[in-house]
C-alpha positions in Angstrom: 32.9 -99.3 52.4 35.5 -98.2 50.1 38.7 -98.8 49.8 38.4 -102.2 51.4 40.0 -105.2 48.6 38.0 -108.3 47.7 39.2 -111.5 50.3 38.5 -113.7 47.2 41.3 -113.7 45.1 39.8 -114.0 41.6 36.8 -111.6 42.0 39.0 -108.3 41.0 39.7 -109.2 37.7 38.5 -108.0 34.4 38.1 -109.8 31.2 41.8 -108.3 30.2 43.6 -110.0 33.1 42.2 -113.7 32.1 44.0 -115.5 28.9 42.9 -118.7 26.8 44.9 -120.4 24.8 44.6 -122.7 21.8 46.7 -125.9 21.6 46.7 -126.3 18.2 48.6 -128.0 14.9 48.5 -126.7 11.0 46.2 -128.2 9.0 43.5 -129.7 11.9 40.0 -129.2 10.7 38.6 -129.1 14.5 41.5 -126.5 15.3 40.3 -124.2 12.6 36.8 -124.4 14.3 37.7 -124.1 17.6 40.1 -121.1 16.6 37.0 -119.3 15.1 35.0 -120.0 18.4 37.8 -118.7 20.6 38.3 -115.5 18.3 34.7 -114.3 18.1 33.9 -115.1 22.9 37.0 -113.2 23.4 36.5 -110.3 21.4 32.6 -110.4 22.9 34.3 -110.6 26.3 37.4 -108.6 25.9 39.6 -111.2 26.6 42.8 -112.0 25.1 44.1 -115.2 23.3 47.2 -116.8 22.1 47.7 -119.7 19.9 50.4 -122.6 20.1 51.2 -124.7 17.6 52.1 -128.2 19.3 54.5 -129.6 16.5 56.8 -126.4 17.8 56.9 -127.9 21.9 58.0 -130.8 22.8 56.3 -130.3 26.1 52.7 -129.3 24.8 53.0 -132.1 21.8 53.9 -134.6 24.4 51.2 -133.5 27.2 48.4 -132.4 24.3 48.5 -134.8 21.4 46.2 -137.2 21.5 43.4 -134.4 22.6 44.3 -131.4 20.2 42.5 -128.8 20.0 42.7 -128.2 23.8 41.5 -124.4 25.4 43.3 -123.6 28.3 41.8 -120.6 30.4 44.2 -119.2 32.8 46.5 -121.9 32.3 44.0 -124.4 33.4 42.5 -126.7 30.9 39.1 -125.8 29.9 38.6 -128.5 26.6 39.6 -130.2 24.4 38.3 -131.5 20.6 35.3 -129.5 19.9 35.0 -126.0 21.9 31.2 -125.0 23.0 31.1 -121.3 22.7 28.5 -121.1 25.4 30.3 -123.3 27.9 33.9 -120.8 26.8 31.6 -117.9 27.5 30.5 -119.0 31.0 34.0 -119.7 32.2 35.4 -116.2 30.7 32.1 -114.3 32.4 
């Protein structure tokens, strides 16, 4: 039937509309690797990323630092320490 919308909020969207991000500090071996495997699932996917660097908010350092790296996905943790690119890939597909 067209031009009837999805009921289910989330089913509309494309890989462009979803957004990790990488809670990370300078100089963390495990953000470096976790960096790489957030760069090379959202190229695959299409999906866009952004990295913050805790020592620069308060708020992140304070709610993040004992579990840095963490990947948020839509604003929602996702992980934190070591990433698993096929578990990433799952929640992006």
């Amino acid at each position: 039937m067209a031009g009837m919308t999805p009921l289910f909020g989330r089913t509309g969207r494309g890989p462009q509309d979803r957004l990790v991000t990488l809670i990370r500090k300078p100089g963390c071996h495990l953000c470096d690797d976790a960096q790489a495997i957030v760069e090379k699932v959202c190229a695959e996917l299409g999906v866009p990323w952004e990295g913050k660097d805790i020592t620069r908010d308060p708020q992140l350092h304070d709610q993040y630092w004992e579990q840095i790296p963490v990947v948020l996905v839509d604003g929602e943790q996702h992980t934190f320490w070591r990433v698993n690119e096929d578990r990433l890939r799952k929640a992006l597909a």
